[in-house]
C-alpha positions as CSV (number, residue, x, y, z in Angstrom):
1,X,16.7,-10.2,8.8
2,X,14.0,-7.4,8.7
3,X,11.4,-7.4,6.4
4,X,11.1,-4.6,3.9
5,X,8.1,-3.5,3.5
6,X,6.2,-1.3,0.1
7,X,3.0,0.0,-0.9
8,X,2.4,0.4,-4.7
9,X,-0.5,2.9,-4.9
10,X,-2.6,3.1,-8.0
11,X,-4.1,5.7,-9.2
12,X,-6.2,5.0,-12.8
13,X,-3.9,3.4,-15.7
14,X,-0.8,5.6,-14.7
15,X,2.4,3.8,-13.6
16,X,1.4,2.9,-9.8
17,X,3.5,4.9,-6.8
18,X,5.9,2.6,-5.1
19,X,6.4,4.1,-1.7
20,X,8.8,2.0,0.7
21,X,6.8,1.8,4.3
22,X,8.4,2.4,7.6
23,X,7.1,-1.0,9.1
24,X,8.3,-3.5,11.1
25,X,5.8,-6.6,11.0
26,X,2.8,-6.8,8.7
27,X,0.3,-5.1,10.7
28,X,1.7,-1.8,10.7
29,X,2.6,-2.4,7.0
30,X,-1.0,-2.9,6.3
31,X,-2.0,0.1,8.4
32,X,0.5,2.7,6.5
33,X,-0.9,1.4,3.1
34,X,-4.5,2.5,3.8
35,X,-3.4,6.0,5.1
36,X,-1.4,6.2,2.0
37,X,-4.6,5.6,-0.1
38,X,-6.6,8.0,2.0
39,X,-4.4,10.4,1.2
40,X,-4.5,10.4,-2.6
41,X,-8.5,11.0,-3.2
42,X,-7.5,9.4,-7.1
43,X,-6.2,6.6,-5.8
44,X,-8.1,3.3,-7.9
45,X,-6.1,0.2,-4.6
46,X,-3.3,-0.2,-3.1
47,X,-1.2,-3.5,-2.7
48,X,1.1,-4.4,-0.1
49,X,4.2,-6.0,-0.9
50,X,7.1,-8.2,1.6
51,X,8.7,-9.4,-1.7
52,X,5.3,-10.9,-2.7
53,X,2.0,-9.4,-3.0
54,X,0.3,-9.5,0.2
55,X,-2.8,-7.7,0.5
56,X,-4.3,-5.6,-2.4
57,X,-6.5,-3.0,-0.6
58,X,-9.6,-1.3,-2.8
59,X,-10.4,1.9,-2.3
60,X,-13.7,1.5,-0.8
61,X,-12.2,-0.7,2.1
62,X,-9.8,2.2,3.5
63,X,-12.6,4.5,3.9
């Protein structure tokens, strides 16, 4: 069975973005989450999720 893979992305106190990610082991997962909070200059973290939380990614280490 594959893992699924999601990225919520937060930005400030607003309801975070979950995004599903296109990944199929944790590495790639982890490298789609911190393009995903490049993208959104607002963005506050980012966590990674395989059912459980993973990895919660600040803003200041996607840079």
């Amino acid at each position: 069975m594959t893992t699924q893979w999601f990225c919520y992305v937060h930005v400030g106190e607003e309801t975070p973005l979950m995004l599903p990610l296109e990944a199929q082991d944790r590495k790639a997962a982890l490298a789609q989450a911190h393009g995903l909070l490049i993208e959104r200059p607002h963005a506050t973290h980012a966590e990674l999720w395989d059912g459980d939380l993973t990895e919660r990614i600040e803003r200041a280490a996607a840079r």
